[in-house]
C-alpha positions in Angstrom: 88.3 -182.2 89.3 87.2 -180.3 86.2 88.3 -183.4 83.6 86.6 -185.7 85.8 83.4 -183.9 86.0 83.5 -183.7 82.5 84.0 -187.7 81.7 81.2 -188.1 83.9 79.0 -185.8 81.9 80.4 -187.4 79.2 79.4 -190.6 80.0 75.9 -189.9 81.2 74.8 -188.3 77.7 74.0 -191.6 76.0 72.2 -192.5 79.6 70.4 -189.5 79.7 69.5 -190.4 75.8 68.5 -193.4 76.5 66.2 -193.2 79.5 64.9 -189.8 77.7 63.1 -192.7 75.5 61.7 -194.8 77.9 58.2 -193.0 78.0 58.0 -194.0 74.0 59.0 -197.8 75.1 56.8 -197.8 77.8 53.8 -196.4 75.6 54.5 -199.4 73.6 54.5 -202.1 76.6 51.5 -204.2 76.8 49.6 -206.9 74.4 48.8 -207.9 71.4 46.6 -210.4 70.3 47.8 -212.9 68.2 46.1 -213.1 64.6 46.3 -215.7 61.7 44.6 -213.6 59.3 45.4 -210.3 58.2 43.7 -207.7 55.6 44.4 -204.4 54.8 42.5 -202.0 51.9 43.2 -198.6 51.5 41.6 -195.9 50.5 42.6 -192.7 48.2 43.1 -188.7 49.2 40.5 -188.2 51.4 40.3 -185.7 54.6 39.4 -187.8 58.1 35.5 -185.5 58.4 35.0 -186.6 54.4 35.2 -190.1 55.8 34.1 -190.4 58.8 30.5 -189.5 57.5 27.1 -191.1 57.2 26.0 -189.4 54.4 28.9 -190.0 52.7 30.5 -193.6 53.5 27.6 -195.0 55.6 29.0 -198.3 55.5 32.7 -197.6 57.0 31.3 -195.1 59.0 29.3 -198.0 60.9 32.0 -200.3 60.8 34.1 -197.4 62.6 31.3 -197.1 65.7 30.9 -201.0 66.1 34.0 -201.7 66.0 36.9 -199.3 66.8 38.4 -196.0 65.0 41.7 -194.3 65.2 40.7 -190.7 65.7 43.9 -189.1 65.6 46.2 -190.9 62.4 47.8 -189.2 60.4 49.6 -189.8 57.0 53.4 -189.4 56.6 53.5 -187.7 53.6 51.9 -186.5 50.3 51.5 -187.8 47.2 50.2 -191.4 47.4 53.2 -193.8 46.8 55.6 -192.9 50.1 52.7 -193.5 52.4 52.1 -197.0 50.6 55.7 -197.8 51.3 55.6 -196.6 54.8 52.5 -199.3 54.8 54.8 -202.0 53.9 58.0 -201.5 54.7 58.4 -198.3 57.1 60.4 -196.3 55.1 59.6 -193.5 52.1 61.5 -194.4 49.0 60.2 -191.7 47.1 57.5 -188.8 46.9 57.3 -189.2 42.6 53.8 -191.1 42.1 55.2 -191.7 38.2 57.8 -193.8 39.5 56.9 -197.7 38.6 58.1 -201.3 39.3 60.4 -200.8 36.5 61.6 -197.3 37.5 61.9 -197.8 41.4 62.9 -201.6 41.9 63.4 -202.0 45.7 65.1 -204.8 47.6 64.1 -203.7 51.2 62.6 -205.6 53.7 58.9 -205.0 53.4 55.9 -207.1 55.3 55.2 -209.6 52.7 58.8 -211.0 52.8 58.8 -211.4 56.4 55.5 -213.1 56.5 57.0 -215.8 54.3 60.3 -215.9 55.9 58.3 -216.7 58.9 57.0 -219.8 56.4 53.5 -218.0 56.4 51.4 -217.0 52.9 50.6 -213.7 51.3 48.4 -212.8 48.6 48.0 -209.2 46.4 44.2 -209.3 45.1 43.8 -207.0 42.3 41.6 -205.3 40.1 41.8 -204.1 36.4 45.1 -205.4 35.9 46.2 -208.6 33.9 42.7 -209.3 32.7 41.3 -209.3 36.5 37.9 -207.8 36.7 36.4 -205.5 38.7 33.1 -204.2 40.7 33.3 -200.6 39.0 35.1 -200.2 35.8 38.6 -198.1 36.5 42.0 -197.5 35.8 45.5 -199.5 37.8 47.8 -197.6 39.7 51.0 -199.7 40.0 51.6 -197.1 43.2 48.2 -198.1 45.1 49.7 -202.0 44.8 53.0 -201.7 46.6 54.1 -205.3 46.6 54.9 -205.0 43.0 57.7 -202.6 43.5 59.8 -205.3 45.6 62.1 -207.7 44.0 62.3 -210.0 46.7 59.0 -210.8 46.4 57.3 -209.9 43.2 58.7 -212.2 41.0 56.2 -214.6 42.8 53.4 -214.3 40.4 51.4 -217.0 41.5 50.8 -215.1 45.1 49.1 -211.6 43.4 45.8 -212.8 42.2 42.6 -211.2 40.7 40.1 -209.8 43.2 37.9 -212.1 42.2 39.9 -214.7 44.0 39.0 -213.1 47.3 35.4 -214.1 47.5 36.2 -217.2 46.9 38.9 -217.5 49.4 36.4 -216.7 52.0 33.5 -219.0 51.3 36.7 -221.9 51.3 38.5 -220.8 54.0 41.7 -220.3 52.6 42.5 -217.0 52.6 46.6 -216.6 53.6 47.8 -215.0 56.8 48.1 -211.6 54.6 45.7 -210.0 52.5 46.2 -206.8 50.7 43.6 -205.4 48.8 44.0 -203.4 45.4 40.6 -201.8 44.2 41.5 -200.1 40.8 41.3 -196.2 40.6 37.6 -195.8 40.4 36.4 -198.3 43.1 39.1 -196.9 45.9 37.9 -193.6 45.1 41.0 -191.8 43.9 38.5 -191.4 40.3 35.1 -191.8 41.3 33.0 -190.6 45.0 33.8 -191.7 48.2 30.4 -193.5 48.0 31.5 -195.7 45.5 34.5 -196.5 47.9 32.3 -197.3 50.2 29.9 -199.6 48.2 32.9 -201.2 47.1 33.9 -201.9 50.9 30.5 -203.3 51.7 30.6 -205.5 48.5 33.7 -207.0 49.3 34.1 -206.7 53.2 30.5 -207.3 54.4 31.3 -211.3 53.2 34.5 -211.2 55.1 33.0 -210.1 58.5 30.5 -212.7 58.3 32.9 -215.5 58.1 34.2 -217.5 60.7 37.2 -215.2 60.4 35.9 -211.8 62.0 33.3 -214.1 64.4 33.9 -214.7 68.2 36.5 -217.1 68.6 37.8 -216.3 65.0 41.7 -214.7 64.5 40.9 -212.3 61.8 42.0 -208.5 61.6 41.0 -205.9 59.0 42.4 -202.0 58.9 40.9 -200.0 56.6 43.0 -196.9 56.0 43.6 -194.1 53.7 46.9 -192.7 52.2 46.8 -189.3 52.5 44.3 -186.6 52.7 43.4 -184.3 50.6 46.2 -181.5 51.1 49.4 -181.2 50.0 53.3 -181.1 51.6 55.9 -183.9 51.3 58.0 -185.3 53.6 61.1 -187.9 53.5 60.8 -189.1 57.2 57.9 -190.9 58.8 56.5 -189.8 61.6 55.2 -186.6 60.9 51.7 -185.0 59.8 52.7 -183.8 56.2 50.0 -186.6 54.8 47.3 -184.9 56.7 44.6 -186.9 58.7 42.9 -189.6 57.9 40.3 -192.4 58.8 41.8 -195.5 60.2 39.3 -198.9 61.0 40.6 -201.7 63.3 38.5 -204.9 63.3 38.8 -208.2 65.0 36.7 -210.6 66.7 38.9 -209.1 70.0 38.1 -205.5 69.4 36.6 -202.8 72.2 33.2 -202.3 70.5 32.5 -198.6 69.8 36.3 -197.7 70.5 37.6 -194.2 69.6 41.5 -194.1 69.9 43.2 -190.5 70.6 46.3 -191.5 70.4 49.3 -190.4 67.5 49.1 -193.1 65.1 50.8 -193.4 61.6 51.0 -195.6 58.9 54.3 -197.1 60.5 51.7 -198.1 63.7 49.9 -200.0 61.4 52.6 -201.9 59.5 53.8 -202.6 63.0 50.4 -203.7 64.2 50.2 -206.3 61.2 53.8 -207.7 61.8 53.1 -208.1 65.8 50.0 -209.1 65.1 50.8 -211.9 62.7 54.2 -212.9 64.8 56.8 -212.3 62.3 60.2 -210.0 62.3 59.9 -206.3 62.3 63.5 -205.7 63.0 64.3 -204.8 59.5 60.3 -203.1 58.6 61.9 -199.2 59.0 60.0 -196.8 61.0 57.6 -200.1 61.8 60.8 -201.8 64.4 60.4 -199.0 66.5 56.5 -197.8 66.6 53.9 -199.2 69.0 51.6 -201.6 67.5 48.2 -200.3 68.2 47.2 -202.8 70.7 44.5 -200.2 72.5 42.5 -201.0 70.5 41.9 -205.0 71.4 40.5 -206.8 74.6 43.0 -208.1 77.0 43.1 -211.5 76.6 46.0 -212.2 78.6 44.1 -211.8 81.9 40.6 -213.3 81.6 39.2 -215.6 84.2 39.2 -219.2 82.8 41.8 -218.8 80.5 45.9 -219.0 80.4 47.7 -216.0 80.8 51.2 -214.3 81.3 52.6 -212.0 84.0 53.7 -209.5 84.5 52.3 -208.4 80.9 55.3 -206.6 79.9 58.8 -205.8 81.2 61.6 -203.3 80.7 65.2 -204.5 81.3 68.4 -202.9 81.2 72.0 -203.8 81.4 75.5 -202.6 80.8 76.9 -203.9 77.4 77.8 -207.3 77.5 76.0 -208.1 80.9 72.4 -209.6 81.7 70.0 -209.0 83.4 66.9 -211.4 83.5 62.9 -211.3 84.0 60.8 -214.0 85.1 57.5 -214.8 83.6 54.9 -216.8 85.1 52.6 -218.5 82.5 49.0 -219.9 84.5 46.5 -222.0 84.1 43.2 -221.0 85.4 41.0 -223.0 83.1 39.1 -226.2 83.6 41.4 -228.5 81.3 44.8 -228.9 80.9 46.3 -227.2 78.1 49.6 -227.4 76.2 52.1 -224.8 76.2 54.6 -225.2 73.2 57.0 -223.6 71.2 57.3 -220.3 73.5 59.8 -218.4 71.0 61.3 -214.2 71.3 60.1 -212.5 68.2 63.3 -209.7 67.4 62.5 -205.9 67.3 65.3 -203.4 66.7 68.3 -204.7 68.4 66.2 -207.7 69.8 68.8 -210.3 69.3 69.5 -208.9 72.8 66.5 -210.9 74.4 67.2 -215.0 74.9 64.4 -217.0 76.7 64.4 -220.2 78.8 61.6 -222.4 80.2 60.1 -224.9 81.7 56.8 -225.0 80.2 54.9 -228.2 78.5 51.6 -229.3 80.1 49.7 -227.0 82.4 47.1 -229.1 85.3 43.3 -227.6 85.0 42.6 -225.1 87.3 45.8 -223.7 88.5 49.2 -225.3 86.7 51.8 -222.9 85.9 55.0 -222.7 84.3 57.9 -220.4 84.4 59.4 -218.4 81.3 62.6 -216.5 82.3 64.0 -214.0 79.7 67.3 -212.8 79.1 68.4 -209.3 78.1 72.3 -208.9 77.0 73.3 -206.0 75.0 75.8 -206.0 72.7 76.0 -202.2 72.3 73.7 -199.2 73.7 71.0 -198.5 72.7 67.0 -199.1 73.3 65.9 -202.5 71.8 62.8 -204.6 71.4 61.1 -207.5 71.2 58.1 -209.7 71.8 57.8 -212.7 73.8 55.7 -215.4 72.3 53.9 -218.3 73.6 50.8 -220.6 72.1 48.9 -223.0 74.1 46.3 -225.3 72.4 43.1 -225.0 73.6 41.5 -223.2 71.3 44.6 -222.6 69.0 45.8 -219.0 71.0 48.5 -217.2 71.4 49.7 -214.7 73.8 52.2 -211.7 72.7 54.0 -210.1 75.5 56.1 -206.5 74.5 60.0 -206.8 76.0 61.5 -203.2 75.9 65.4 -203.7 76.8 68.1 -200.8 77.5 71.7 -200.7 76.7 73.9 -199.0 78.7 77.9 -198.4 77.8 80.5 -199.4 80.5 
């Protein structure tokens, strides 16, 4: 009796584990909108109530109460370089700001190599660097531009481009699905006032907002962030608040005006948010495969009268190893013309190759046709895995992200 009692213990640990991480999966349940452009800027070593400040950033600081602020970020760790490599590919590589491309060559998975293995674009606008002007004169920090540090991608010299460039993207409308902004040392305020930061932002953002990008209807998102505060302590994990806190802006077209999120966010929230956001991998993007994207901060568009939209909105499934169990999703039309439904795909999270999808979807009827999406989940070893479930339907280009949160059990 006493052996058996103890295989059974045995054999519930890894259950027990398991299920002990279902309130994290669940916290990450829910939508995301779909974007086709992304940009990101960051900011240098400053505290959350230095920011967060009309006297002094009066510009971000109104950006933050139009549009949304994350009130409760924190950086993962101090000095500037992990936290920029958290940003990009989840993971801290090092805490040695004098390390360089040179010095610290990294072949890892990081956000602009999945954007392009997903066959969208990228671009690293630059200051003060190869001849590229700039608004303020100032120094370049090969550890405030983080793409440069990959080998898988920075060999592509024709994608990092002078700042100048960005401007011009705009008024053409041709910016690529990824932007990532590198002001030089003076203009992201690591030399010179947060006020010059935050001229800077208006200079270069203020065009952005007003394009067709960042307007109703447009698929634009922006996250402004910072890298660290102001303190000091290092850390070699994500996830916790060595970095200090920090101001983080969310922006889209789809934003809750005036939001004010409480809850934990990290840099590896907004990597993840990017990568969901712009549909690619994030299997392989560290610390970013298994954080929540930081989808409170958008509208539900999944469930708005006259539109087409998914249910249920999310769904956790589990199954012993090398069983299924399935999920049906109903996909409905409640619009006043017909709309097409194509290419309804499963992006992988960690241990997503789990998830499989079937359907019967093609043309939806006005006012009322539906489909049927049924998804598979078949684990080939325990554990907690993710995914997304993606489906666009032209009528107005969208695209509607549904979270899949899957459990493995053993035998």
């Amino acid at each position: 009796m006493k052996m058996r009692l103890c295989r059974n213990v045995i054999w519930l640990i890894p259950i027990f584990n398991l299920l002990s991480g279902l309130p994290e999966l669940l916290a990450q349940a829910g939508t995301m909108p779909q974007f086709g452009h992304v940009v990101i800027v960051v900011g240098e070593n400053a505290d959350y109530n230095s920011t967060y400040s009309s006297s002094n950033m009066p510009y971000l600081t109104s950006l933050a109460n139009a549009y949304g602020i994350a009130a409760n970020y924190y950086a993962d760790t101090h000095p500037s370089i992990g936290n920029y490599f958290v940003l990009t590919s989840g993971k801290i590589f090092t805490n040695d700001d004098s390390q360089t491309p040179s010095s610290l060559p990294l072949s890892a998975h990081n956000i602009a190599y999945e954007v392009q293995n997903a066959g969208k674009t990228w671009k690293d606008y630059q200051e003060s660097v190869r001849g590229c002007g700039a608004l303020n004169s100032g120094g370049y920090y090969a550890r405030h531009d983080p793409f440069t540090y990959f080998t898988n991608i920075n060999s592509q010299t024709s994608n990092f481009v002078c700042m100048s460039q960005f401007q011009a993207d705009i008024a053409n409308k041709t910016l690529p699905n990824l932007s990532w902004l590198v002001p030089n040392g003076c203009d992201d305020a690591h030399d010179c006032s947060l006020s010059t930061f935050d001229i800077w932002l208006k200079a270069e953002i203020a065009p952005l907002l007003a394009s067709n990008y960042f307007q109703p209807g447009g698929d634009g998102l922006l996250i402004i962030t910072f890298d660290e505060n102001s303190g000091s302590g290092s850390a070699t994990t994500t996830g916790t608040t060595d970095g200090g806190k920090v101001e983080t802006v969310v922006i889209s077209a789809v934003s809750i005006s005036g939001y004010q999120s409480t809850t934990r966010y990290y840099h590896e929230n907004t990597l993840r948010t990017i990568a969901q956001g712009l549909g690619v991998n994030y299997a392989n993007l560290g610390a970013g495969a298994t954080s929540a994207p930081m989808s409170d901060f958008f509208k539900n568009t999944n469930s708005s009268g006259g539109s087409v939209s998914l249910s249920p909105a999310s769904a956790t499934l589990s199954a012993t190893v090398g069983s299924s169990s399935t999920q049906k999703f109903t996909v409905s039309n409640t619009s006043a013309s017909s709309v097409n439904v194509t290419g309804v795909t499963i992006i992988p999270g960690i241990l997503g190759a789990g998830f499989t999808q079937s359907n019967n979807c093609s043309s939806l009827s006005a006012n009322g046709g539906s489909c049927a999406v049924t998804v598979a989940f078949t684990p080939s070893q325990t554990g907690t895995a993710t995914g997304t479930l993606s489906f666009p339907y032209k009528a107005g280009g969208s695209l509607q992200n549904v979270s899949l949160n899957g459990l493995g059990f053993p035998h």
